[in-house]
C-alpha positions as CSV (number, residue, x, y, z in Angstrom):
1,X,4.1,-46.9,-33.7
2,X,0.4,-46.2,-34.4
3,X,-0.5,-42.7,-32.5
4,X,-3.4,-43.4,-30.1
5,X,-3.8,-40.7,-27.8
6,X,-3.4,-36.4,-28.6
7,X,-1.8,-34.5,-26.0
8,X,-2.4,-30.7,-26.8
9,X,-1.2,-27.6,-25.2
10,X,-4.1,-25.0,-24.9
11,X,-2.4,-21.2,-25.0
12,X,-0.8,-20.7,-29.1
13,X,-1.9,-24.3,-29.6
14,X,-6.1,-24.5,-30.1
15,X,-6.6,-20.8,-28.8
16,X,-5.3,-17.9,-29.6
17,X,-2.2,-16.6,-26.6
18,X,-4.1,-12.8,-26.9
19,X,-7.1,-14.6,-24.8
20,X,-5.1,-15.4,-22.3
21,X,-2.9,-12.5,-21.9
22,X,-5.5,-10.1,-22.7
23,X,-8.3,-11.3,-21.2
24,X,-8.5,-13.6,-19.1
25,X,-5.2,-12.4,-17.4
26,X,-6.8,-9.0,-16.7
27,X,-10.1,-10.1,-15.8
28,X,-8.6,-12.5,-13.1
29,X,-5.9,-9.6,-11.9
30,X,-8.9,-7.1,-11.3
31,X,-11.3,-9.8,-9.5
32,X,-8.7,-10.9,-7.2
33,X,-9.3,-8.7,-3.9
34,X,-13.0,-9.1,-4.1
35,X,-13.2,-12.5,-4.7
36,X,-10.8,-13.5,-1.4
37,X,-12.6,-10.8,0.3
38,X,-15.7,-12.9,-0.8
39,X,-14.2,-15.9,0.4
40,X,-12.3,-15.5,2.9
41,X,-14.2,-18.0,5.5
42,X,-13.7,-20.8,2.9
43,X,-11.3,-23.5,3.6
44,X,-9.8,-24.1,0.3
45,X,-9.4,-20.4,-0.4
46,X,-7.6,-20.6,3.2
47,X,-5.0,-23.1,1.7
48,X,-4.5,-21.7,-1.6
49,X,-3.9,-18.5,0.3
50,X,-1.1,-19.8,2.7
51,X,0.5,-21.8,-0.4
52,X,1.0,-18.8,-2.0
53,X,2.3,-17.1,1.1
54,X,4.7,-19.9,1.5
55,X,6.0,-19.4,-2.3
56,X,6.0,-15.4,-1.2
57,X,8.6,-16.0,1.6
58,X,10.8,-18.0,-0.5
59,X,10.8,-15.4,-3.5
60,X,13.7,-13.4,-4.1
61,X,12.8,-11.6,-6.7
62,X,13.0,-7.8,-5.3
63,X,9.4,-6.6,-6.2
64,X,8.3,-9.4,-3.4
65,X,10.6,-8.8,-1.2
66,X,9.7,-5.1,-0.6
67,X,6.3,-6.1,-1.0
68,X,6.6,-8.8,2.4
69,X,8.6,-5.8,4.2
70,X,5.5,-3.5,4.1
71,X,3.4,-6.1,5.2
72,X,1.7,-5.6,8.6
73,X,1.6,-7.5,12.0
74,X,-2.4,-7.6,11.2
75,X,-3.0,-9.9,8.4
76,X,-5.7,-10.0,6.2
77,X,-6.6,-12.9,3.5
78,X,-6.3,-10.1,0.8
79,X,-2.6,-9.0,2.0
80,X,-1.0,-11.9,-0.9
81,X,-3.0,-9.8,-3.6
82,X,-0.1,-7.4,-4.7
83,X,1.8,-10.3,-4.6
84,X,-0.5,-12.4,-7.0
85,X,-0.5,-9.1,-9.3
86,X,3.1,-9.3,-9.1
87,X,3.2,-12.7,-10.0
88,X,0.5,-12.3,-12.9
89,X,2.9,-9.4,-14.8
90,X,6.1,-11.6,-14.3
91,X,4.2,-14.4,-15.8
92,X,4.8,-16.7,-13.0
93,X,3.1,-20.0,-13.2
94,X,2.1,-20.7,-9.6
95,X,0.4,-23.3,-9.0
96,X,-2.1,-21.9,-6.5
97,X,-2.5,-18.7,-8.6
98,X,-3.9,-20.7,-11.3
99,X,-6.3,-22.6,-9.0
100,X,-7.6,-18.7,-7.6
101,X,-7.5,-17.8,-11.3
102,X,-9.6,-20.8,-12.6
103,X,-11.9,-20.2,-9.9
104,X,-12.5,-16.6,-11.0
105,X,-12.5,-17.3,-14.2
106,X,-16.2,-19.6,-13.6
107,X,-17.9,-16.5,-12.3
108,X,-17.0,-14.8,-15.6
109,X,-18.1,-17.7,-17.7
110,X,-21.1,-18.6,-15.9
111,X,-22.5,-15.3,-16.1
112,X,-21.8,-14.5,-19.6
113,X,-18.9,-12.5,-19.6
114,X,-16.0,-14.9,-21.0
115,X,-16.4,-17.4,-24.0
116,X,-13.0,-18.6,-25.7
117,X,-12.5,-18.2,-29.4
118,X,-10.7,-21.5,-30.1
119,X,-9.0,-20.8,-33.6
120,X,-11.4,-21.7,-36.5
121,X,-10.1,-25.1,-37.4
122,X,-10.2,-26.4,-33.9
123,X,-13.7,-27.7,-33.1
124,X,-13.9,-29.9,-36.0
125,X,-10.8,-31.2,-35.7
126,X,-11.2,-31.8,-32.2
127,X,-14.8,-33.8,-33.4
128,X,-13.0,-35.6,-36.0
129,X,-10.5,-37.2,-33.7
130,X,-12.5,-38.2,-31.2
131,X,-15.0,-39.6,-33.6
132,X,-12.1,-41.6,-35.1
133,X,-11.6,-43.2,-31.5
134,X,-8.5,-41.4,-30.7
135,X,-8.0,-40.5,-26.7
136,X,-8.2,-36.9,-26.5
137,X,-6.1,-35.4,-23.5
138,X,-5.3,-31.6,-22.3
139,X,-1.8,-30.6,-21.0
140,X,-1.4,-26.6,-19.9
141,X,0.1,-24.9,-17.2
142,X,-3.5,-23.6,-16.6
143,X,-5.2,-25.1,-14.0
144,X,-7.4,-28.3,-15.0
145,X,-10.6,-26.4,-13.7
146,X,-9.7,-23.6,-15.9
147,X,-8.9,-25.9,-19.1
148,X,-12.5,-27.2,-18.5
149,X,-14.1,-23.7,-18.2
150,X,-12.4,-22.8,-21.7
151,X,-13.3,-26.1,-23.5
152,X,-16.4,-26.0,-21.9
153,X,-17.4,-21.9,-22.7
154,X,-16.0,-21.7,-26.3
155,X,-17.9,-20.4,-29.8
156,X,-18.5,-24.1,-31.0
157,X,-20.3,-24.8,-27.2
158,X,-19.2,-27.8,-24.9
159,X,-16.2,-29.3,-26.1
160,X,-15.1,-30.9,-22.5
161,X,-17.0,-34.5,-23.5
162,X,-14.7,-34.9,-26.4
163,X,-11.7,-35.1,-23.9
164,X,-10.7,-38.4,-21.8
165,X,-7.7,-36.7,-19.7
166,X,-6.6,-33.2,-18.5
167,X,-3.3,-32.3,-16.8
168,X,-1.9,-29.1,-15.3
169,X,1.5,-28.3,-13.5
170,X,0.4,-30.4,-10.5
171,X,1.9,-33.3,-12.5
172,X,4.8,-31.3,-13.0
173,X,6.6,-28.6,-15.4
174,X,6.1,-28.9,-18.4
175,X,10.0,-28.4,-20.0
176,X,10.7,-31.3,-17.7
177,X,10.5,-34.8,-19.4
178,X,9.7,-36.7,-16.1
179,X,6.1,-34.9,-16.5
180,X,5.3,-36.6,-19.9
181,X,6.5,-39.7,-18.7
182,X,4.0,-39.3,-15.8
183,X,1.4,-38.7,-17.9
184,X,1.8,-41.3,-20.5
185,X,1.9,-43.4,-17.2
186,X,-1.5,-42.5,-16.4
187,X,-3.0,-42.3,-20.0
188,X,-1.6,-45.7,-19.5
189,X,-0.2,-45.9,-23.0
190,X,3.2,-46.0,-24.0
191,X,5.1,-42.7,-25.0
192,X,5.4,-43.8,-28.2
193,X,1.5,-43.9,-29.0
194,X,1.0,-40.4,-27.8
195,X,1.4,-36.9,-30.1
196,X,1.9,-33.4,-28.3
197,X,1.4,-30.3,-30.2
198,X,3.0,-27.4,-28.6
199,X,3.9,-23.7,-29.0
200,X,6.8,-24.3,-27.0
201,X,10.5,-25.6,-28.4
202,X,11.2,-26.2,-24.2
203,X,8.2,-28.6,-24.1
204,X,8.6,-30.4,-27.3
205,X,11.9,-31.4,-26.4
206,X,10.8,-32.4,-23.3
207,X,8.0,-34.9,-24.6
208,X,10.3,-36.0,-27.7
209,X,12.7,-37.7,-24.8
210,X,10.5,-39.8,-23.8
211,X,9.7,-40.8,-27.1
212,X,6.1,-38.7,-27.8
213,X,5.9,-37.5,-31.3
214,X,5.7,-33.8,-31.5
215,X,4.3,-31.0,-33.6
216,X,5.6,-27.8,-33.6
217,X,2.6,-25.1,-33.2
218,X,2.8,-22.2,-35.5
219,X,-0.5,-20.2,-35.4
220,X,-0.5,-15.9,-35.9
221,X,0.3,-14.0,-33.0
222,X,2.2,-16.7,-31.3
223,X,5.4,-14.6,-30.0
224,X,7.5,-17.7,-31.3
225,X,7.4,-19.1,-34.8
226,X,10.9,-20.3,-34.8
227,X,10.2,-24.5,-35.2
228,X,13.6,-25.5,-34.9
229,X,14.2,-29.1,-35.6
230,X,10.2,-29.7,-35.2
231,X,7.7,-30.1,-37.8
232,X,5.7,-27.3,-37.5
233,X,1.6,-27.2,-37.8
234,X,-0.3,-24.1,-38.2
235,X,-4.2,-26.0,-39.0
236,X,-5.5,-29.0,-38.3
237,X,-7.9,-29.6,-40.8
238,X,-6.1,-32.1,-42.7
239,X,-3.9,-33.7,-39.6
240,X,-4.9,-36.9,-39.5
241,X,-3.1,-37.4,-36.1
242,X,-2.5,-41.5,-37.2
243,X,-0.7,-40.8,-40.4
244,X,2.6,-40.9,-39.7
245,X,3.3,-39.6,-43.2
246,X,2.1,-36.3,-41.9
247,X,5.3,-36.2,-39.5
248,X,7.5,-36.8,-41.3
């Protein structure tokens, strides 16, 4: 079936992972106690707060669980911060750890001190598609707000127009099948017409069960390059996404 709509995955896929892990990561772990200090009176921060609390008395790891035990009687909006550090160097994806991330993350774009190096090949292949009337959609474990600050803060300038869709973990995890099937659902197009590029075997197989086409995303200083049974991409300015010659 004709592809219609590209699904990408943001993090080893159209930027480089170093960004992420050395950059934004950092910038987010050292904001975090001033910005809820900042914003403590403010309701949504109250919420993503006490979601992470709830995920914090249901961790087992042991780092959390000595962390709860020297918690005091007194608490203070800032008392989940170790916890969200912990969470950040374990590589946890919580959900309301992106959202406080994303949101810190706007201050450092807004004033200058973040723009996102998309690899070179990106932006025009990004234009191209679009241009050729394919649906352009975002899928990361990011939160959407986040997604939007990177496309919208890279070196090529605001991408964010060229996209129709964007998706994050709310939708579900993205190793699980049911979330592309949730997706196609609301793209409203059928699996079939849809192709993910990925970094990540896990999510490839994922998508391919519900019938997506895949491509296997192999760009330098991804810690994976192993495509297994994927065909593997590593520039997209010759992909024409519709060929399905180019997937073979």
């Amino acid at each position: 079936m004709t592809i219609t709509h590209v699904l990408l995955d943001i993090e080893g896929t159209t930027c480089p992972v170093t960004f992420v892990s050395e950059v934004l990561f950092p910038y987010a772990r050292e904001a975090l106690f001033s910005f809820l200090e900042a914003n403590a009176g403010d309701t949504e921060i109250q919420e993503l707060v006490q979601q992470t609390d709830q995920a914090w008395s249901q961790d087992t790891h042991p780092e959390a669980i000595q962390q709860r035990k020297e918690l005091t009687d007194a608490r203070q909006i800032t008392d989940v911060v170790p916890y969200l550090k912990g969470l950040i160097n374990r590589d946890i994806k919580l959900t309301a750890l992106k959202d406080l991330q994303g949101r810190i993350w706007r201050s450092g774009y807004d004033h200058g001190e973040l723009m996102a190096p998309l690899f070179d090949d990106v932006p025009a292949a990004l234009k191209r598609w679009h241009q050729s009337g394919l649906t352009l959609a975002v899928y990361s474990s990011g939160s959407v707000p986040a997604q939007q600050l990177l496309y919208g803060h890279c070196q090529a300038g605001d991408l964010r127009p060229l996209f129709s869709h964007w998706f994050d973990t709310r939708i579900g995890a993205k190793q699980d099948a049911e979330s592309y099937a949730a997706i196609a659902q609301q793209m409203q197009v059928a699996p079939q017409n849809v192709l993910f590029i990925s970094d990540a075997i896990a999510e490839l197989e994922a998508a391919d069960a519900i019938g997506m086409a895949v491509l296997f995303s192999d760009r330098e200083g991804n810690p994976a390059r192993e495509c297994g049974r994927f065909e593997r991409i590593s520039d997209y300015s010759e992909l024409d996404p519709a060929d399905d010659s180019q997937r073979a």
